[in-house]
C-alpha positions in Angstrom: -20.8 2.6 5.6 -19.7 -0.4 3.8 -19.0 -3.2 6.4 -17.4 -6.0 3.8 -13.9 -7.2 4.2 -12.0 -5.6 1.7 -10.1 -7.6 -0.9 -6.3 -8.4 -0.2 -5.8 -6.0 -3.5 -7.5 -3.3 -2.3 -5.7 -3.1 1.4 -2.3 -3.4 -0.3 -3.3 -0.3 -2.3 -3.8 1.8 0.7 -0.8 1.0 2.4 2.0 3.9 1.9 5.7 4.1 2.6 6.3 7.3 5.3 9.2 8.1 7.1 10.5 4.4 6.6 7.7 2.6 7.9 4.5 0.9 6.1 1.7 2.8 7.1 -2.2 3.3 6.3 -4.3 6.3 6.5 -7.0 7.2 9.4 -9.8 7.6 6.7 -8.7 4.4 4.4 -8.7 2.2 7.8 -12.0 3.7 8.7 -13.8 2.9 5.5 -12.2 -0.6 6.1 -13.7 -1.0 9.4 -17.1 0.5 8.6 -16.7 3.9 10.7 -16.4 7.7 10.1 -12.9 8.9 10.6 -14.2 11.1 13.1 -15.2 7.8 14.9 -12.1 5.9 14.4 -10.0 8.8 15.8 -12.5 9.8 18.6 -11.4 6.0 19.7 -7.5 6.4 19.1 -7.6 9.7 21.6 -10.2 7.7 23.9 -7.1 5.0 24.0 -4.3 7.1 23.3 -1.7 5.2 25.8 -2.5 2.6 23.1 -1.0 4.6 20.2 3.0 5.4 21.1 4.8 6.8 18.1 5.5 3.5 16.7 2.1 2.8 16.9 0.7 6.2 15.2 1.7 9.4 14.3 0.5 12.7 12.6 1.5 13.5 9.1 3.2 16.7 8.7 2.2 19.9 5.9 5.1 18.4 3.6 4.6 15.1 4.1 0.5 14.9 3.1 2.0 17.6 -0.2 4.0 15.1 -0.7 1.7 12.1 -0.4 -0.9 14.2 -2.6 1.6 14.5 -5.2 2.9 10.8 -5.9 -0.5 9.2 -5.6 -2.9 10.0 -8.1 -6.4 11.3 -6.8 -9.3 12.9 -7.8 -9.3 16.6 -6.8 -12.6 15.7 -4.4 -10.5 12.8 -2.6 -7.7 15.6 -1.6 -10.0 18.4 -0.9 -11.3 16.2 1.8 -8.3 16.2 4.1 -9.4 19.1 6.1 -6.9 18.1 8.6 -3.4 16.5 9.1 -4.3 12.7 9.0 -3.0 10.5 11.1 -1.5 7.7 10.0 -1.0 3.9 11.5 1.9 1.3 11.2 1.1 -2.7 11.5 1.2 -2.1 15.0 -1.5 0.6 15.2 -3.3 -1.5 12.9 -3.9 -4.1 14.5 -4.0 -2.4 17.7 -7.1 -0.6 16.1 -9.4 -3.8 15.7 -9.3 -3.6 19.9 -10.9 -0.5 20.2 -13.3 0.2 17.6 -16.5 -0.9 18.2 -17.8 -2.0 14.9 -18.7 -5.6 13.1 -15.3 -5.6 10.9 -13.0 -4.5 13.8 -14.8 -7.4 16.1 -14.2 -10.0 13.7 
């Protein structure tokens, strides 16, 4: 995985508007840190009194419908969510670069 520091641009493109908050995605926060989303969440549930509500949450059915629907993706980027992702405020965010164990998060 790609370890660069993304681009202002590119960040501000992955952060979505959900249930009134400003949030990013598990799997766009892991490819910004340089880890699998299986790693990234493995962490979260390794620190899970770290992550309250405000801090992170599960999208539900009709909210990742209707995510998929107002943001243009290719058919292989949807088909990918095999799961409910979950989803991080600033919080969680930043919350994140203390338990992941990779060169991005450390920085």
């Amino acid at each position: 995985m790609n370890t660069l520091i993304p681009d202002d641009e590119k960040v501000i493109s992955k952060i979505y508007l959900l249930r009134g908050r400003k949030i990013m995605l598990d799997r766009d926060l892991a490819e910004m840190y340089g880890v699998e989303t299986r790693t990234l969440n493995q962490a979260v549930k390794r620190n899970f009194r770290r992550f309250p509500e405000d801090f992170m949450f599960q999208m539900t059915e009709e909210e990742l419908d209707d995510w998929k629907s107002q943001n243009v993706r290719s058919n292989k980027e949807k088909m990918g969510l095999r799961k409910l992702p979950n989803v991080f405020t600033e919080q969680g965010v930043a919350m994140l670069s203390g338990v992941l164990n990779s060169e991005t998060a450390m920085r």
